[in-house]
N, C-alpha and C positions, 0 to 999 in steps of 0.2 A: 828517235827511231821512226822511220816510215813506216806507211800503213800497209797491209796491203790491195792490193788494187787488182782490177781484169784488164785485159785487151781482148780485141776483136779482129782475128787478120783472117782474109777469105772465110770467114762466115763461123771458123773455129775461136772458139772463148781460152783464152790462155788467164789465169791467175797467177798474178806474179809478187813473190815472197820475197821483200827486200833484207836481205843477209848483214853482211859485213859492205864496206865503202863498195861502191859499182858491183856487186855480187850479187845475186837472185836466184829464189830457186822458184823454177817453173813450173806449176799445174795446169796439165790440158786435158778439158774435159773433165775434172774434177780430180785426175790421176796425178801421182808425181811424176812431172818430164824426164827435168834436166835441171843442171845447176848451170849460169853461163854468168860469165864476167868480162867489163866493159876492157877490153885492149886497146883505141884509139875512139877518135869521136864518129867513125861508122866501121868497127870493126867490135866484134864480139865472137867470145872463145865458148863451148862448152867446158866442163868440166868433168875430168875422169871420174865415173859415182865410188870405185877404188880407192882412188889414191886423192881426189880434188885438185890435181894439177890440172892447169889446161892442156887441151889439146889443140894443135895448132894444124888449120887445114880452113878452106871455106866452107860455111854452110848458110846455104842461104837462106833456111826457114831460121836456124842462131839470130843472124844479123837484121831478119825482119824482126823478131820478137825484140830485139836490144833496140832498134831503131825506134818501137812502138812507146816502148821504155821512156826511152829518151824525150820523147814527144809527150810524155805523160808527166813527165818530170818538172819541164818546160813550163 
């Protein structure tokens, strides 16, 4: 199991809580986010906080924070 770790994108600290395989749930600023999961190698989904399906649409703050991910993982 991974640990969990922070990122830093535009000056905001995101904590990021490694779940199940590509799955994370997000704390920004100490708060719970989002839950987002990895869909391709630069595409990242939110997850409905309801039901945990993904939602499919772009978001660009999503796919920064999965990008950061990825680069921490690296």
């Amino acid at each position: 199991m991974q640990e969990p770790f922070d990122i830093t994108i535009a000056g905001v600290t995101y904590s990021v809580f490694p779940d199940e395989q590509d799955t994370y749930t997000i704390f920004k600023e100490g708060e719970e986010y989002v839950q987002i999961i990895k869909d391709t190698e630069t595409n990242w989904l939110k997850l409905n906080p309801e039901t945990g399906l993904p939602m499919f649409g772009m978001d660009e703050e999503i796919n920064l924070i999965g990008g950061e991910i990825a680069k921490s993982l690296n």
